[in-house]
N, C-alpha and C positions, 0 to 999 in steps of 0.2 A: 361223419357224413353231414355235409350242410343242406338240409331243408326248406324248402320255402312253400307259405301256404298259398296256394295254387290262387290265383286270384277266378272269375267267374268268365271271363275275357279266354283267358288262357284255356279251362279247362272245354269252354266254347269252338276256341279255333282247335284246340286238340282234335274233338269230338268232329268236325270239321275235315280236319286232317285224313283221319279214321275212314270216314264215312268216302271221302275222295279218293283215299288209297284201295279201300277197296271195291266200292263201284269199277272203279279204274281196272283194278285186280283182276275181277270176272270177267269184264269185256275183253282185257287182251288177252286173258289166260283161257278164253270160253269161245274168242270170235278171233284168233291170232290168222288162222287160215284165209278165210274170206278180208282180212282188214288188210294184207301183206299187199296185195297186187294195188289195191284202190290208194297205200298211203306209201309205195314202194319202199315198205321194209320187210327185212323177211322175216316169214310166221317165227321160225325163231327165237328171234330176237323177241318179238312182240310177246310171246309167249311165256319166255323168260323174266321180261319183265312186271306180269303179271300175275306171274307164282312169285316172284320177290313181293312185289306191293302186300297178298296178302298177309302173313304176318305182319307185318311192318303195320298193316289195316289193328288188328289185333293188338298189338303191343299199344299203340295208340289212345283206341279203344280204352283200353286198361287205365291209361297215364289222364283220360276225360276222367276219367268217373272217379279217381283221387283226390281226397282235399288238399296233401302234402305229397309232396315231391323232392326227390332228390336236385338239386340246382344241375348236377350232371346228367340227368335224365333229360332236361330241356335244350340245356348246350348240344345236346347228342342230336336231337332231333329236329335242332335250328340248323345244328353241322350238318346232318343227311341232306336235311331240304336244301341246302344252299350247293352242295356236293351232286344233287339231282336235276337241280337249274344248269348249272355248269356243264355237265355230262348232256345235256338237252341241245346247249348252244353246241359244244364240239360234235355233236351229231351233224352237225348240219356244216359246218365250219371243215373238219377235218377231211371230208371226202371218207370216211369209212363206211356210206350207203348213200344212193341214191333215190331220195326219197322225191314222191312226186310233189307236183303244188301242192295238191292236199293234205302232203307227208309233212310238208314243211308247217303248213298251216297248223295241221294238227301236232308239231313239237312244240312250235311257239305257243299255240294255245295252253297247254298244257302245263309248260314252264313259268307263263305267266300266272296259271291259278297257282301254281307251288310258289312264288314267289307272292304273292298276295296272301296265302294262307301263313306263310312263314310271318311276313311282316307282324299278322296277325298278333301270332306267335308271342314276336318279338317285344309286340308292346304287352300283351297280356303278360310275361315274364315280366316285365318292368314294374307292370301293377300290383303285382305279388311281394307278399310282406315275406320278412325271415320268418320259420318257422318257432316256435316258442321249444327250444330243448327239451324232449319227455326222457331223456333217457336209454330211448327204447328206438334204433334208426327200423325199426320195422313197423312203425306206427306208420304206414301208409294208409292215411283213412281214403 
């Protein structure tokens, strides 16, 4: 398993991440009813996507407060985020809902913090050194 020691950037926009995925989590999984009509999607959906966020908040969470990491643990969570931007735009692109201006506003919004937070990401992984081999791939400090 190839490790890399988490640089402070990275374990920042992780922590970052976390904190967004689940704010995000509560509000659509806690407010999906009243937010459906005002952002025309339906509770549903909004709902869904807000029990998804939360673990994803959690696992997050976990991967901040690490000094090392799996290098596949970050690709993973570069890949969702870039796989959650994507899925944002064809909301809006493919006709599978019609969401109102404010629906629209609020994907774009949205997309653009995940795409900002990733960036983040992206450079904090690059800041991060190989990890020094202990032997032991369960040394997640």
């Amino acid at each position: 398993m190839s490790l890399i020691q988490s640089s402070p950037l990275l374990r920042n926009a992780l922590a970052l991440d976390a904190a967004a995925c689940g704010g995000m989590g509560l509000i659509l999984a806690a407010a999906a009813g009243p937010l459906a009509a005002p952002l025309g999607l339906p509770a549903e959906f909004l709902r869904g996507a807000g029990l998804v966020l939360l673990p994803c908040a959690a696992l997050l969470g976990w991967f901040a407060s690490r000094k090392t990491l799996p290098r596949l643990a970050i690709y993973t969570v570069i890949g969702v985020n870039l796989l959650w931007i994507a899925d944002s735009i064809a909301i809006l692109l493919m006709g599978w809902f019609a969401p109102t201006g404010l629906g629209i506003a609020f994907v774009l919004a949205q997309a653009a913090a995940v795409a900002i937070v990733t960036e983040l990401e992206v450079i904090g992984f690059k800041r991060s050194a190989a990890a020094v081999p202990s032997g032991d791939a369960a040394a997640f400090r």
